[in-house]
Each structure stands twice: as C-alpha cells, then as structure tokens.
N, C-alpha and C positions, 0 to 999 in steps of 0.2 A: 758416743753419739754417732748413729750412723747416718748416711746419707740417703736421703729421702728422695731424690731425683725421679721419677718416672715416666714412662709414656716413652713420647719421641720428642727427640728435638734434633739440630739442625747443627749441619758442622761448615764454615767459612773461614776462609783466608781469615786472619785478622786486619789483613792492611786494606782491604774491599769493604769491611763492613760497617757500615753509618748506624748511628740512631735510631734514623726514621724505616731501616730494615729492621732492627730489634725489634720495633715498635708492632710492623709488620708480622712481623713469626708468631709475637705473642697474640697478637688480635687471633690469629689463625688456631690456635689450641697448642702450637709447639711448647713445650714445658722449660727446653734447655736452650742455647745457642752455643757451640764450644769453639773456638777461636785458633786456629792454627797459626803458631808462629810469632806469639806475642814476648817482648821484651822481659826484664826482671822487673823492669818499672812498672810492668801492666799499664801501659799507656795506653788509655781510651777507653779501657773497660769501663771506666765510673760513668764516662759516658752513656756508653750503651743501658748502665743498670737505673740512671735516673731519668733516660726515654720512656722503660718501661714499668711495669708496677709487680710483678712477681716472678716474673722469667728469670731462669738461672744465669749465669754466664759460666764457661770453664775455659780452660785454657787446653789448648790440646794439640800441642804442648806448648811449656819452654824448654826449652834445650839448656841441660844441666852445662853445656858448654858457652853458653849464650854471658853469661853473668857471675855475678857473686850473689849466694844464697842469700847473706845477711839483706842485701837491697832488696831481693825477691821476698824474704820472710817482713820486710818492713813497708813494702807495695801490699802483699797482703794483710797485713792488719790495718792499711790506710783503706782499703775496699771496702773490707769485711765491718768495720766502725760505721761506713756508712751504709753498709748493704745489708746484714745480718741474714744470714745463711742463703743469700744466695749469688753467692762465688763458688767455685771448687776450682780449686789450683792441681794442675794436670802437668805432670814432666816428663820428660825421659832422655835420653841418652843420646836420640840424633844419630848421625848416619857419618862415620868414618868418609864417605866421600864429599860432604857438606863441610864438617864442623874441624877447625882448626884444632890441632891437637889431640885429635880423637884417640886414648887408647885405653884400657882396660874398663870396659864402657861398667861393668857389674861395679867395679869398687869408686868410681867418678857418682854413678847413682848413691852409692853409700855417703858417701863427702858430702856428697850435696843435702843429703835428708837431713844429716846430722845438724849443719847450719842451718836449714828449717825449723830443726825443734829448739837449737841454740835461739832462734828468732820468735817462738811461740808458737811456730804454726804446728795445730793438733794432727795427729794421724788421721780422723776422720775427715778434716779438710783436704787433702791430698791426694790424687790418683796418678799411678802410674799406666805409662804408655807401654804394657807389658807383652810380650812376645811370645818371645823362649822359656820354658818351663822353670830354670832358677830366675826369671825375671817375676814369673808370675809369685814365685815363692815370694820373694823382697818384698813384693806388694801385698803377700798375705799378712806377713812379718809388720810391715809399717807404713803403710798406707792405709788407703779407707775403701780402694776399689783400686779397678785399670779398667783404660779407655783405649781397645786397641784399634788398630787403621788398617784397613785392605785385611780381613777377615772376614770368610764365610762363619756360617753358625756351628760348624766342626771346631771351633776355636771357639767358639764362645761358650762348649760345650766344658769342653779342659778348662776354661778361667771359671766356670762357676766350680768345680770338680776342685780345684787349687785354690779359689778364695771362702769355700765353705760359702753355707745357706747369708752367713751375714755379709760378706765382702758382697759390694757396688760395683759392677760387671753394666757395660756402656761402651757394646760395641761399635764404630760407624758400618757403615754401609752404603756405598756408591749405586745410584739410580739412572737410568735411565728411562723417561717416560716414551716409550714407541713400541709400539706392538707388532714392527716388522721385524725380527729376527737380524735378517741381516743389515738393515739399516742400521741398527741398536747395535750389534757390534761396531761399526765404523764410526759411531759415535764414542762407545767405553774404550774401545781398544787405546786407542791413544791418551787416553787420563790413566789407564794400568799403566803400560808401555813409560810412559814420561812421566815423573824419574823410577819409578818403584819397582822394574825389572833392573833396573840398574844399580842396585841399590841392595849390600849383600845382606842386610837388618831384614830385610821385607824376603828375597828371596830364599834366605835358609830357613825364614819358618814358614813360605810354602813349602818346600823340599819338605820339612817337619810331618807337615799336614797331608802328603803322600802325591805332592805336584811332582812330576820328574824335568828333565832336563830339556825333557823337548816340548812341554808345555810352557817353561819358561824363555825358551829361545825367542831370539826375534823380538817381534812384538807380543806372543803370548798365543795360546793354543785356544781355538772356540769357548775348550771345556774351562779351562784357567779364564776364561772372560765372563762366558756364562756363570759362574761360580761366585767370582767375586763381585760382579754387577747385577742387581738387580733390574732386569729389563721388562719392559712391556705395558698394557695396559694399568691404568692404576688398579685395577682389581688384583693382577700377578703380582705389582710393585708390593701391594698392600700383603700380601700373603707373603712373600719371602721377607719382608721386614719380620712379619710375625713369624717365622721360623729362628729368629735368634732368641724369642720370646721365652717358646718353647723351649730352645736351648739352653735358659737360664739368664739370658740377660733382662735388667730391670728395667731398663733404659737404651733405646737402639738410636744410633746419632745421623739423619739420613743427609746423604750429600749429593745434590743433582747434578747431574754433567748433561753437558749440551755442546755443540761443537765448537761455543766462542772461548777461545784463549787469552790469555795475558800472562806476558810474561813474568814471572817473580823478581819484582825491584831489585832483592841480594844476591839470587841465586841464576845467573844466565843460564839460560838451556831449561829451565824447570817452567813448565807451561802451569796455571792457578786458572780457573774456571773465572767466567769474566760473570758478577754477580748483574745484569738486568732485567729488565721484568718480564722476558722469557724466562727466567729462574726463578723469579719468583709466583708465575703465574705456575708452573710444575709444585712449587710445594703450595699452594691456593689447590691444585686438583687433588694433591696426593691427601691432604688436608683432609678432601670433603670424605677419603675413604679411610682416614686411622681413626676422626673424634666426632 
C-alpha cells in the first residue's frame, strides 16, 4: 500500500505545535502537518489527530538515536488504532553534532528498521529522512518514501530518480514571504546559518548537489540562500514550491520563517521559528495561492 499524501502541507517544531494549529492548517487546505523532533512515545500526536478530521500527521523526524524502536513500533500502532492512515512515521539518523553516540549512522538506520518490522510497522508507514545517495537507496529498499530537509528541487529530482515512479517523495521547503530581496535574505539567512551549516549531514550533500566551499562559509552565500529559501511574493513562493512538483515530488512540506526565534528546549545554540499568528497569517496568504 502506498502512501497517498498529496498537495502541501506544513512542517513545525513538534514542541510549538497545539491542536487548535492543526485545526488551523486543516481548515486552510494544508493536507499534511510533519512534526520535527518528536519522541518514540509520539507524544501529542493523538492530540493533534483528534483536533482534526483528515489531516495527516508525520513525524519528521525521530532520531533513530532518540529511543528504542520496540516503544516507537508500539507508539505507532497505539496512533495508527485510533487514526487509520493518517500518521506516517518519518526517521532518520540525526546529526553526529546533536545525538549522543552517533556513529556508523547507515547501519544504526538498519537496526532501527529491523525493530520496526520486529514491531509491525509496514514499509509503506515509514519514510526516511534520506540525503546521500545510499540513504536514498535504504529507503527504496524499505521504506515507503523520504522526507528530506534544507533541499532545492535538484534533490528532489535524484529521490524521485532513486525511489522509482512508486516511492513517496515529501520534500520541505523553507519560505520566506517578502518581496524585497534583500530584506528576505536577512530574514532566511539565519534559519540556514543556525544550525544547518554547522551541521556536516546537511553540508556534504550540499557539496553533493554542486555548493562549493565558499557558498557554504560563514553564514552562506546569496546563491546558497536564494536556493534553498523560497523568497518573495506569494505568487514567486507559490511557483518555486511548484518547482519540486515538477521535479517529482508528490508532496512539498512548506515551512515559514520570519525573524522571531526560540530557542530549542534540548538543544542550546539551535534557534526553532517561534509559531504566532504572524506565521500563521503567512501560511492563510500562501494558502489563498496553492488551493
């Protein structure tokens, strides 16, 4: 069974996000909401699923370091009982500067799937947070899709290419609504910048993707910002989303930045977009231009 997800939907913290926001995205036409950073317990998801009446929920991600799979394969079948297809559990490997113990992240991804299916959960519930070309492979192999993060549509061209016509391709996409150029960079620059140039997961497969050394310096080169944030009016927002479309994704997961921060409760130094209703009145506009 493959995964049916389409359109757009919406990527947030998981520790920022309420109810009465799910509630919110669904009324608007969003299809997904995907959850960054959620436990093996999935705590709060059943929440969010019985605010709403058909919106998806994903997890994007858990961190295969975060837990024990058995409690994560037994979180999801506690969801899934009362949600019937609309969860999709999203993992991956996390970042050797984050996650304690980090090392041989390809064969850690393997361990952890295995106790997945030791726990029932099907390959088509499943996506990985896939990158690097043998990651994308594992998720052809045994998963149901990938949901990859800080990816132009040149990447989302390679995961359709390496998941075949049927793999579930759900790339995000960083927004900026402002039609000044340079204003919009001074807005994205610092959500790339913190932590994701720091961060050697994210920067080897820009390098992959043909970023050099001095677009990733610093805080990040125009072209490296322009690239990966979609900036501008919502008529440009609205067309560079549709550019991963074309590039074979089914599903583009859009995430707003605006200049208010908060820091991440575990992780010091890691700034999280502060979700109020200047964020949510940006996806209300972008809204009126995807449905």
């Amino acid at each position: 069974m493959k995964i049916g997800l389409r359109g757009y939907g919406v990527w947030q913290a998981g520790v920022f996000t309420t109810p009465a926001m799910a509630a919110s995205l669904e009324e608007l036409g969003y299809s997904g909401l995907w959850l960054g950073g959620p436990g093996v317990d999935l705590a709060g998801i059943d929440e969010l699923l019985a605010a709403t009446e058909s919106l998806v929920v994903g997890s994007s991600i858990v961190n295969v370091w975060s837990g024990d799979p058995s409690v994560l394969a037994a979180s999801y079948q506690r969801v899934i009982s009362r949600f019937p297809g609309r969860f999709v559990l999203g993992i991956g490997a996390g970042h050797r500067e984050h996650s304690a113990g980090y090392e041989r992240p390809m064969d850690a991804v393997r361990r952890f799937l295995d106790g997945l299916d030791a726990g029932g959960v099907p390959v088509s519930g499943r996506v990985l947070a896939a990158l690097g070309p043998k990651m994308l492979e594992l998720a052809a192999e045994r998963a149901g899709g990938v949901v990859p993060y800080l990816v132009p549509p040149a990447h989302t061209r390679l995961a359709r290419v390496a998941l075949g016509a049927g793999g579930f391709v759900a790339p995000e996409q960083k927004v900026v609504l402002n039609a000044d150029p340079v204003r919009a960079r001074e807005v994205a620059r610092p959500r790339v910048e913190h932590p994701y140039l720091g961060l050697v997961n994210y920067t080897s497969n820009l390098r992959r993707l043909g970023y050099s050394d001095v677009d990733l310096a610093g805080a990040g080169s125009d072209r490296l910002i322009d690239e990966l944030v979609a900036m501008g009016d919502v008529a440009a927002v609205v067309r560079r989303l549709g550019e991963h479309r074309v590039a074979g994704a089914d599903h583009v997961v859009v995430q707003v930045v605006t200049g208010k921060w908060q820091t991440h409760p575990g992780l010091p130094g890691v700034r999280l977009q502060v979700y109020d209703e200047e964020v949510m009145g940006v996806y209300r506009e972008l809204a009126g231009g995807l449905f």
